[in-house]
C-alpha positions as a LaTeX table, in Angstrom:
\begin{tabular}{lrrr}
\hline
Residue & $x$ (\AA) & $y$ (\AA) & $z$ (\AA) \\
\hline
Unk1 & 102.39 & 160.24 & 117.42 \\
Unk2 & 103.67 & 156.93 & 117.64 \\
Unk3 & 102.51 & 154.37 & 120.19 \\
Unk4 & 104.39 & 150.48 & 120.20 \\
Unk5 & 103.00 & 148.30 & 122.36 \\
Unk6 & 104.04 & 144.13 & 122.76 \\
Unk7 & 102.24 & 141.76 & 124.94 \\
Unk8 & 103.83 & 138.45 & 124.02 \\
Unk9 & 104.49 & 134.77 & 125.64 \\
Unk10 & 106.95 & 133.18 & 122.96 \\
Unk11 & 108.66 & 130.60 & 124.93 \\
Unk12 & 105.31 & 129.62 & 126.53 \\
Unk13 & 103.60 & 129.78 & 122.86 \\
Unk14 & 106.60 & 127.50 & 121.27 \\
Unk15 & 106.25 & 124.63 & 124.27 \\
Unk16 & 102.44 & 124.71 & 123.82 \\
Unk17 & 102.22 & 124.37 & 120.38 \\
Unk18 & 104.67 & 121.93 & 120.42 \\
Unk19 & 103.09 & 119.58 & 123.08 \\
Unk20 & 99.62 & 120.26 & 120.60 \\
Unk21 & 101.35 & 118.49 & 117.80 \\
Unk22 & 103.10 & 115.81 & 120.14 \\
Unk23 & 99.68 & 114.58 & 121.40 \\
Unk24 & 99.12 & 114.08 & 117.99 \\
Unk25 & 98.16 & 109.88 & 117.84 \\
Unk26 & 99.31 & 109.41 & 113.68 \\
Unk27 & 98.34 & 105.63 & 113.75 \\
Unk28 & 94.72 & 106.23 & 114.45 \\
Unk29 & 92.26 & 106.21 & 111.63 \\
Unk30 & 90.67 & 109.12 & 110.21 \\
Unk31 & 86.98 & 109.12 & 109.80 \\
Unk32 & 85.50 & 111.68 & 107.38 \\
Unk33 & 82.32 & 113.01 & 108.53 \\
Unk34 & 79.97 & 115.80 & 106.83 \\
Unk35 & 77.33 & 118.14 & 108.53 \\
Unk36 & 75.35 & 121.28 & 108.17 \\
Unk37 & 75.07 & 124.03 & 110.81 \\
Unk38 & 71.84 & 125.86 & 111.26 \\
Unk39 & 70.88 & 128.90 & 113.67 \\
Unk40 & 67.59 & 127.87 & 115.88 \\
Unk41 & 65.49 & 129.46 & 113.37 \\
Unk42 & 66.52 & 127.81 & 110.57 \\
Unk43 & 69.02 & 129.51 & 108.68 \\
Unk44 & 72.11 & 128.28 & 107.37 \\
Unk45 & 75.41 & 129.58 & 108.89 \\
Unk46 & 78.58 & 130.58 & 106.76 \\
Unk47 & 82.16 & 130.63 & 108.09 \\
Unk48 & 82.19 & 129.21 & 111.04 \\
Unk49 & 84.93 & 127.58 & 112.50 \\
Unk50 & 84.70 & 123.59 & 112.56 \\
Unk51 & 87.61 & 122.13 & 115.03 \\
Unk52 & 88.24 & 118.45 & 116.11 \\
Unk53 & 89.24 & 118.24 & 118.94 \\
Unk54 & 91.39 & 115.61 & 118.99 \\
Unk55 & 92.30 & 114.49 & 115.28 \\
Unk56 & 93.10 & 118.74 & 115.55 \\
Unk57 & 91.79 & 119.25 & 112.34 \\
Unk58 & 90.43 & 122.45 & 111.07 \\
Unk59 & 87.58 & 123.07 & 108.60 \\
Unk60 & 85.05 & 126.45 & 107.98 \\
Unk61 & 81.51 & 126.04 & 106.57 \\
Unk62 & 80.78 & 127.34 & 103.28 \\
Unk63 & 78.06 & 129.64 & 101.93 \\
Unk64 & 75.03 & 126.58 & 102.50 \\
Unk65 & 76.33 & 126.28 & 106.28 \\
Unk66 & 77.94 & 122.90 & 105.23 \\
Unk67 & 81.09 & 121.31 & 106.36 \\
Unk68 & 83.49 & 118.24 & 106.02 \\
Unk69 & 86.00 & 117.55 & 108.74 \\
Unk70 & 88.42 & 114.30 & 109.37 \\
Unk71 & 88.19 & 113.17 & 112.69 \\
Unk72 & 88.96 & 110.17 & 115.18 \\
Unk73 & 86.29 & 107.36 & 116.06 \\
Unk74 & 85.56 & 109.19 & 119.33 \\
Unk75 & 85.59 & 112.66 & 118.61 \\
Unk76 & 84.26 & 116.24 & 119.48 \\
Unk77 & 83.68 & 119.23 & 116.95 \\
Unk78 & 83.87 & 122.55 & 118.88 \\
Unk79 & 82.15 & 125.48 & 116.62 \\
Unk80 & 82.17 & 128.77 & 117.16 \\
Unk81 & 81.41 & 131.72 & 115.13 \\
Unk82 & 80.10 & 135.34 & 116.11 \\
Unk83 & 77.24 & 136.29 & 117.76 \\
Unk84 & 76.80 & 132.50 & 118.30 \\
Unk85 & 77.58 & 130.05 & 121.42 \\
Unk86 & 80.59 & 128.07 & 121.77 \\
Unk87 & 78.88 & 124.39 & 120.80 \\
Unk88 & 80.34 & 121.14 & 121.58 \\
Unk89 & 79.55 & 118.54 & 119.64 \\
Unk90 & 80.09 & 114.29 & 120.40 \\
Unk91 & 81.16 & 111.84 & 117.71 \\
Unk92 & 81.29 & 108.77 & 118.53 \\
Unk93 & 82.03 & 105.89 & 116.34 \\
Unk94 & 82.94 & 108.26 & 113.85 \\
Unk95 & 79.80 & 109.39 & 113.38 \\
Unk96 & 77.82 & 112.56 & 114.25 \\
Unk97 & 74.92 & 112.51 & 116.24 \\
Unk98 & 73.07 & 114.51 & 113.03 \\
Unk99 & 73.97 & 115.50 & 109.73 \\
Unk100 & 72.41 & 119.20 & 110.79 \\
Unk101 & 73.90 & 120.53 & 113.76 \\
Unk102 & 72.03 & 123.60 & 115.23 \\
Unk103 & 73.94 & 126.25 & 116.66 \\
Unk104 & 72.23 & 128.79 & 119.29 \\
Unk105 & 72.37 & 132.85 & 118.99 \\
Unk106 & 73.19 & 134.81 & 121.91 \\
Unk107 & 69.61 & 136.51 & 122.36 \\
Unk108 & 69.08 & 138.48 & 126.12 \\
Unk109 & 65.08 & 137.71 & 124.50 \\
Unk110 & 65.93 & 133.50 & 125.47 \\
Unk111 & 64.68 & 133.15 & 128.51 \\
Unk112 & 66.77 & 129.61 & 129.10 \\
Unk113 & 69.93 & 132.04 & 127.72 \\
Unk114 & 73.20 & 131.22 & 130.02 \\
Unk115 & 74.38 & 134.67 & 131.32 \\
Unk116 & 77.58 & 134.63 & 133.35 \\
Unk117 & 77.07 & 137.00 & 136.43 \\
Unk118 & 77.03 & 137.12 & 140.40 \\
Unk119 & 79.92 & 134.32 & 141.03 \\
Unk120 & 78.31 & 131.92 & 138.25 \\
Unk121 & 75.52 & 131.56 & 135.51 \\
Unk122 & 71.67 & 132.61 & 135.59 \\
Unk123 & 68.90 & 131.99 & 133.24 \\
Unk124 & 68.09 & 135.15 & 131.78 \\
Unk125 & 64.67 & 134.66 & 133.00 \\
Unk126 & 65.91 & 134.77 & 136.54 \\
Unk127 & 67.73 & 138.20 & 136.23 \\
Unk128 & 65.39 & 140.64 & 137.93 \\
Unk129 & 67.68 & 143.69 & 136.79 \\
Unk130 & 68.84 & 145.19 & 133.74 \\
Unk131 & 72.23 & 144.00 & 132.29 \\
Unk132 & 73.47 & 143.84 & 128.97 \\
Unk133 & 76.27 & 141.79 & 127.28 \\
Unk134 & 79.33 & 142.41 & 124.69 \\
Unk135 & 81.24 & 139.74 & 123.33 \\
Unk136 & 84.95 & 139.94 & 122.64 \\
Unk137 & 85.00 & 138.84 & 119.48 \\
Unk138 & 82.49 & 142.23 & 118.99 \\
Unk139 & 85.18 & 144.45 & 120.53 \\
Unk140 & 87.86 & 143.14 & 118.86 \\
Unk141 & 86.46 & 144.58 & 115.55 \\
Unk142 & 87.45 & 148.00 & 117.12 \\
Unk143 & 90.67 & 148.85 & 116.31 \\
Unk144 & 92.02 & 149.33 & 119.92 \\
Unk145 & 93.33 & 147.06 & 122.57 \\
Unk146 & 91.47 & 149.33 & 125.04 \\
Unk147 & 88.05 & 147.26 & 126.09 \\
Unk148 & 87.12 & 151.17 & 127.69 \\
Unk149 & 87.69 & 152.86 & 124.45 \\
Unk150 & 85.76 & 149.99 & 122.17 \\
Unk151 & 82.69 & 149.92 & 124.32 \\
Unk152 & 82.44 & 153.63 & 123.59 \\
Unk153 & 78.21 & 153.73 & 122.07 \\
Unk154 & 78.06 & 149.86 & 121.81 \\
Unk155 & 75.76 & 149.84 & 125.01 \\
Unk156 & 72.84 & 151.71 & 126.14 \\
Unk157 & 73.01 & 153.83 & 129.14 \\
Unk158 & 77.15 & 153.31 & 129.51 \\
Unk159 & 79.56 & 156.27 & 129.34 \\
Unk160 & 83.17 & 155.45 & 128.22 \\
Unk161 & 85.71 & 158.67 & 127.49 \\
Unk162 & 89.34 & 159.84 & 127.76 \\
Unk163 & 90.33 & 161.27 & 131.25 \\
Unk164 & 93.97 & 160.79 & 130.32 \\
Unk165 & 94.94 & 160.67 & 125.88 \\
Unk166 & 98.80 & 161.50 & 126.76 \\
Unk167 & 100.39 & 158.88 & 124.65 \\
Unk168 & 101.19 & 155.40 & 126.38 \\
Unk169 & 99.34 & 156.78 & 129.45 \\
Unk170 & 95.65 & 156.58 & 128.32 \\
Unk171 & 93.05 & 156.84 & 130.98 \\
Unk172 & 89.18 & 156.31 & 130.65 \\
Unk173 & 86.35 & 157.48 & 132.62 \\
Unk174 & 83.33 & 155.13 & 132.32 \\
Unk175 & 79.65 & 155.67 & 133.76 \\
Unk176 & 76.83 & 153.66 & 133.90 \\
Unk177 & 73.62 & 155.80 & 133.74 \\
Unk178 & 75.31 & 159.02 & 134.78 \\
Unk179 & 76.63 & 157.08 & 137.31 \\
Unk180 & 80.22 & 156.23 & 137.55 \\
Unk181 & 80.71 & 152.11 & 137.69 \\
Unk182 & 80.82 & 150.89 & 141.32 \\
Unk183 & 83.13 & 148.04 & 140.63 \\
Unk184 & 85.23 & 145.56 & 138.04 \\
Unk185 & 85.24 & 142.16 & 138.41 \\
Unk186 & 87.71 & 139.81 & 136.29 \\
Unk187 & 86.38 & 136.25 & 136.22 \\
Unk188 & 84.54 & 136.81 & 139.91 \\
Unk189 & 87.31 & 138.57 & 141.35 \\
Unk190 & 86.75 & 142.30 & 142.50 \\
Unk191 & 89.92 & 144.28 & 140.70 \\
Unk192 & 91.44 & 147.39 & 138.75 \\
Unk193 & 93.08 & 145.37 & 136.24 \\
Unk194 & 90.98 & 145.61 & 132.43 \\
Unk195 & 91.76 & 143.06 & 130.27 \\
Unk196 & 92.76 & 143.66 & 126.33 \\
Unk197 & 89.82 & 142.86 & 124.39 \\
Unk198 & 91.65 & 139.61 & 122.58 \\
Unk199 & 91.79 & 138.49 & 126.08 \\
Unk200 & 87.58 & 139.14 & 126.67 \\
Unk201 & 84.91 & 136.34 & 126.48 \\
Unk202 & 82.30 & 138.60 & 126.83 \\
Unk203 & 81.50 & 141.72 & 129.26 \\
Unk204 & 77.97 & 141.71 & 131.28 \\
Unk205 & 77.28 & 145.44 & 132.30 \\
Unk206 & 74.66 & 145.03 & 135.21 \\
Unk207 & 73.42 & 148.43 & 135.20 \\
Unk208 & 71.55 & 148.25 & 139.07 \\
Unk209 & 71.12 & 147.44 & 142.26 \\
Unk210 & 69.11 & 143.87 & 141.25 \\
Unk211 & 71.64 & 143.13 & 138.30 \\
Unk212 & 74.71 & 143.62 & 140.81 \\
Unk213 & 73.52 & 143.57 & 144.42 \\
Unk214 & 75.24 & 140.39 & 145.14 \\
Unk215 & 78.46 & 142.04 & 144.71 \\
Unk216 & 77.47 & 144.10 & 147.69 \\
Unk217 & 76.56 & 148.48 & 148.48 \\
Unk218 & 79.82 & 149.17 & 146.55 \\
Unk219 & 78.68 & 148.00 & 143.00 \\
Unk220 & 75.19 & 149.84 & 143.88 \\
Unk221 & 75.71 & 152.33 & 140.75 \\
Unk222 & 76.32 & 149.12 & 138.54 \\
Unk223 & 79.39 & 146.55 & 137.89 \\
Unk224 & 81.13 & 145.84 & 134.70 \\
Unk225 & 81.43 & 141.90 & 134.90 \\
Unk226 & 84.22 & 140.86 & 132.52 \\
Unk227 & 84.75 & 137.34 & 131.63 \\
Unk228 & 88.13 & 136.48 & 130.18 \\
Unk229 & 88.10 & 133.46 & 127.30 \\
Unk230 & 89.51 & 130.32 & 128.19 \\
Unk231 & 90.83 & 127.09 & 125.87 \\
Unk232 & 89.26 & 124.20 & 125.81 \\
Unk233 & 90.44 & 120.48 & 126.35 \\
Unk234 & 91.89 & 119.25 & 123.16 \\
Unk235 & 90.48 & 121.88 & 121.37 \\
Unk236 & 94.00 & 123.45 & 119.87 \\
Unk237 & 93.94 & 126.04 & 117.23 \\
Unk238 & 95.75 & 129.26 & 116.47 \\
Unk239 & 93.98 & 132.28 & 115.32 \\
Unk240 & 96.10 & 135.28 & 113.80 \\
Unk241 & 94.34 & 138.79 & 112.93 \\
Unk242 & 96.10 & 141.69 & 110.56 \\
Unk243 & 94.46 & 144.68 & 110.45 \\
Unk244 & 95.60 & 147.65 & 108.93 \\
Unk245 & 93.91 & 151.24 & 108.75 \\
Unk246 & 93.62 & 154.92 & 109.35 \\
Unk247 & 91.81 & 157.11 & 112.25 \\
Unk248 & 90.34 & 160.31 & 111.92 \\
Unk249 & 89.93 & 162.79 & 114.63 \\
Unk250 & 85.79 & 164.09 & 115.24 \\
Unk251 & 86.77 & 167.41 & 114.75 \\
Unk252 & 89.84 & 169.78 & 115.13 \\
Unk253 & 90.03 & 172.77 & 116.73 \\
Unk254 & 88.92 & 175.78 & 114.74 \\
Unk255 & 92.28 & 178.83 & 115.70 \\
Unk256 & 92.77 & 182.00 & 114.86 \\
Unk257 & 96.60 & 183.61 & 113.62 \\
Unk258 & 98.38 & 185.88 & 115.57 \\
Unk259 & 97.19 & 189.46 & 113.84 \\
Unk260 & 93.70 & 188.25 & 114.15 \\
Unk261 & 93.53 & 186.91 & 117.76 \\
Unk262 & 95.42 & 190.39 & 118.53 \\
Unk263 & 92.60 & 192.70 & 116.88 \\
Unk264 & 89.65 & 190.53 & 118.77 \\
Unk265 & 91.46 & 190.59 & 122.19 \\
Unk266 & 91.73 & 194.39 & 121.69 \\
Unk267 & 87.93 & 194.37 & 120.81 \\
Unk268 & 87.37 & 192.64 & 124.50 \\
Unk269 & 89.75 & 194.71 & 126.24 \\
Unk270 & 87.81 & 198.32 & 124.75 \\
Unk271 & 84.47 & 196.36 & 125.89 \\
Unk272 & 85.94 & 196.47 & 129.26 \\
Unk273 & 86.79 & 199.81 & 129.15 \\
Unk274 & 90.39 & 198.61 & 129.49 \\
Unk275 & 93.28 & 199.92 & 127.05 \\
Unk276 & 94.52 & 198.00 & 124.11 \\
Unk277 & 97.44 & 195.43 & 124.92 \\
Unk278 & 98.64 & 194.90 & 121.03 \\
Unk279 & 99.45 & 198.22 & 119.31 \\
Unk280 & 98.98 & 199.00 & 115.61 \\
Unk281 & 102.86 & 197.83 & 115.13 \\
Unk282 & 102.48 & 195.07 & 116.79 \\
Unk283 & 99.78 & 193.66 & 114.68 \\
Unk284 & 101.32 & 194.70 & 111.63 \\
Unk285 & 104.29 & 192.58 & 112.74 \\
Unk286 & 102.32 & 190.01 & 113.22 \\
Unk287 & 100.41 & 190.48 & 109.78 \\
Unk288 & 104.00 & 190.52 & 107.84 \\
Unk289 & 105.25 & 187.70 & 109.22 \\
Unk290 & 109.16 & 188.87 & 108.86 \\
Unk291 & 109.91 & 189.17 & 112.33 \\
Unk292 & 109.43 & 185.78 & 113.81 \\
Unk293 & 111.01 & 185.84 & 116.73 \\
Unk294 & 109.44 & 189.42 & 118.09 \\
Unk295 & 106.54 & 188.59 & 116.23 \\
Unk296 & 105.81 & 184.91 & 115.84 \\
Unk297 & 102.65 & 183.44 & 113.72 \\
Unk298 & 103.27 & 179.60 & 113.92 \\
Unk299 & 100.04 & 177.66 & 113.06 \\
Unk300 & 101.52 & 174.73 & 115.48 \\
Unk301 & 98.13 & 172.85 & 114.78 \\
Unk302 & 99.56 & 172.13 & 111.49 \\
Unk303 & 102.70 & 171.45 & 111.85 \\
Unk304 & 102.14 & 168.96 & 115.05 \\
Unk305 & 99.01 & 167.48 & 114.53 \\
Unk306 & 98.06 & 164.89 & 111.64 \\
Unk307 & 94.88 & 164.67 & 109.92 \\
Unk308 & 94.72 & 160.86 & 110.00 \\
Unk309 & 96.41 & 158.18 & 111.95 \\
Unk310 & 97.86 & 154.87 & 110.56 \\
Unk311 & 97.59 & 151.72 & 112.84 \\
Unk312 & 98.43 & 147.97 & 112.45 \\
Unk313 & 96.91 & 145.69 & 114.68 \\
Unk314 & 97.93 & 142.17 & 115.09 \\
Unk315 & 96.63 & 139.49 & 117.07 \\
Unk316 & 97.07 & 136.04 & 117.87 \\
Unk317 & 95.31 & 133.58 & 119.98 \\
Unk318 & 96.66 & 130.21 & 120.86 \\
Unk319 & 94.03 & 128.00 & 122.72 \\
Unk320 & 93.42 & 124.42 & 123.80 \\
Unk321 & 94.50 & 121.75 & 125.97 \\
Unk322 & 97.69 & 119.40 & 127.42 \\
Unk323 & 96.26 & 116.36 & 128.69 \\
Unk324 & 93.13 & 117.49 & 130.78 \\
Unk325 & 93.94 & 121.66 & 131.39 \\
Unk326 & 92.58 & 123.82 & 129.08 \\
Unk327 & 95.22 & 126.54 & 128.63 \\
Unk328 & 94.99 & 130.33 & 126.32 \\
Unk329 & 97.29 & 132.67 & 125.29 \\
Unk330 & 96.50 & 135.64 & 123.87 \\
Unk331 & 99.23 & 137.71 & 122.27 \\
Unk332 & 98.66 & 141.05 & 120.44 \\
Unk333 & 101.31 & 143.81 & 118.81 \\
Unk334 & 99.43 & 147.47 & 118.07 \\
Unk335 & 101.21 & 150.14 & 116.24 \\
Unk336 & 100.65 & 153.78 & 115.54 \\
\hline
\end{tabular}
């Protein structure tokens, strides 16, 4: 089975990155600053991405959590990393407001954590039902484009399976607690379209009536709350993911041949009291295998289905800002 799928804005991709270099200012001087980024308990943090965003420079930290970017007198670092919160950071004078920047976990335990949900953002404290969040950067490590398919066990008390694995029509079925999922909403919007998970932020599954009762009797079961990622303001940077591999089914069928499915439906037939419907010929014809066309014995298992399927995934994510709108565009190519 072969599945191709393209989801691609070149044009729009070519004029943005060009504009990103064209904002460029190459008579300003460069300032060299130098930092280390912690987590709030302390620990240093290893390959993150460091971006200015305006001198558009690029930088990751090394294994100590340190760093060393060029920047602009007034600056911004935006760093990001997994797990973590997008952090904006202020230079000004060319300076940074501390040599150790600290860089805050996404914990549901924070009571002060920032959870996007009911038309806007809630202290965690404040949310008086049960939700739980994904980010996309998570689902993305899931070889599938499919957020239905890579939520599948990353979240207690949600449901995702196939109700439709034909090829280029895929279908899921998705419950929360048993029940099934009163309502999507994109970005505050009530609607049946599901993002690709390079296109996700993160995904807040409110799982009852106090998570999602703002979104009214329909989302009583629970609502899947799916926040797509947006640039930021001078922030520009391209990200490109390869990622090739092989899938294995769970488990395949277990079939009998012909001759042998013949002799047991014989066996249920003489249970019934009911006369054979494959004679002694018959499954000797079957047994000999010289007679295919009277007779046939095709394992079809075998000769249609694989043991393994090879995928390539790409991805590529072009983010930031013209002047004062933030803009992204995600493109991805998945092959089978």
């Amino acid at each position: 089975m072969k599945k191709f799928k393209v989801l691609a804005f070149l044009n729009i991709t070519l004029l943005f990155i060009s504009a990103s270099f064209a904002q460029d200012n190459l008579n300003e001087k460069l300032y060299t600053v130098s930092g280390k980024v912690i987590n709030d308990i302390g620990n240093e943090l290893q390959g993150l991405i460091v971006v200015a965003g305006n001198s558009k420079k690029t930088q990751f930290t090394d294994t100590n959590g340190n760093f060393t970017i060029s920047v602009y007198e007034d600056d911004y670092l935006i760093i990001t990393g997994l797990d973590l919160n997008k952090t904006q950071f202020i230079i000004q004078e060319g300076a940074l407001p501390s040599e150790t920047l600290v860089m805050k976990e996404w914990s549901l335990t924070d009571p002060e954590q920032k959870i996007n949900i009911a038309f806007g953002q809630l202290d965690f404290e404040r949310v008086t039902g049960s939700v739980e969040r994904i980010t996309g950067d998570e689902l993305s490590e899931y070889p599938t484009i499919f957020i239905q398919e890579a939520l599948a066990g990353r979240l207690s008390g949600f449901t995702s399976s196939y109700s439709n694995n034909s090829p280029v029509r895929e279908n899921f079925g998705t419950t929360i607690r048993g029940e099934g999922v009163g309502e999507f909403w994109v970005d505050g919007i009530q609607s049946s379209l599901v993002l690709t998970t390079p296109e996700v932020e993160d995904i807040i599954v409110a799982k009852d009536y106090g998570a999602s009762f703002l979104y009214g009797g329909f989302s009583s079961p629970g609502a899947m709350i799916i926040n797509s990622k947006k640039g930021l303001a001078g922030d520009k940077s391209i990200k490109v993911r390869v990622r090739s591999g092989a899938r294995l089914p769970n488990f395949l069928p277990k079939t009998l041949d012909a001759q042998n499915y013949a002799t047991i439906y014989n066996k249920a037939l003489a249970n019934d009291g009911l006369s054979p419907q494959y004679s002694a010929d018959d499954i000797a014809g079957y047994t000999s295998d010289t007679d295919k066309l009277n007779y046939p014995n095709h394992d079809f298992q075998n000769e249609l289905l694989n043991t393994f399927a090879g995928y390539t995934n790409l991805t590529a994510d072009f983010s930031g800002g013209i002047g004062s709108g933030p803009l992204f565009f995600p493109s991805w190519i998945l092959y089978y």
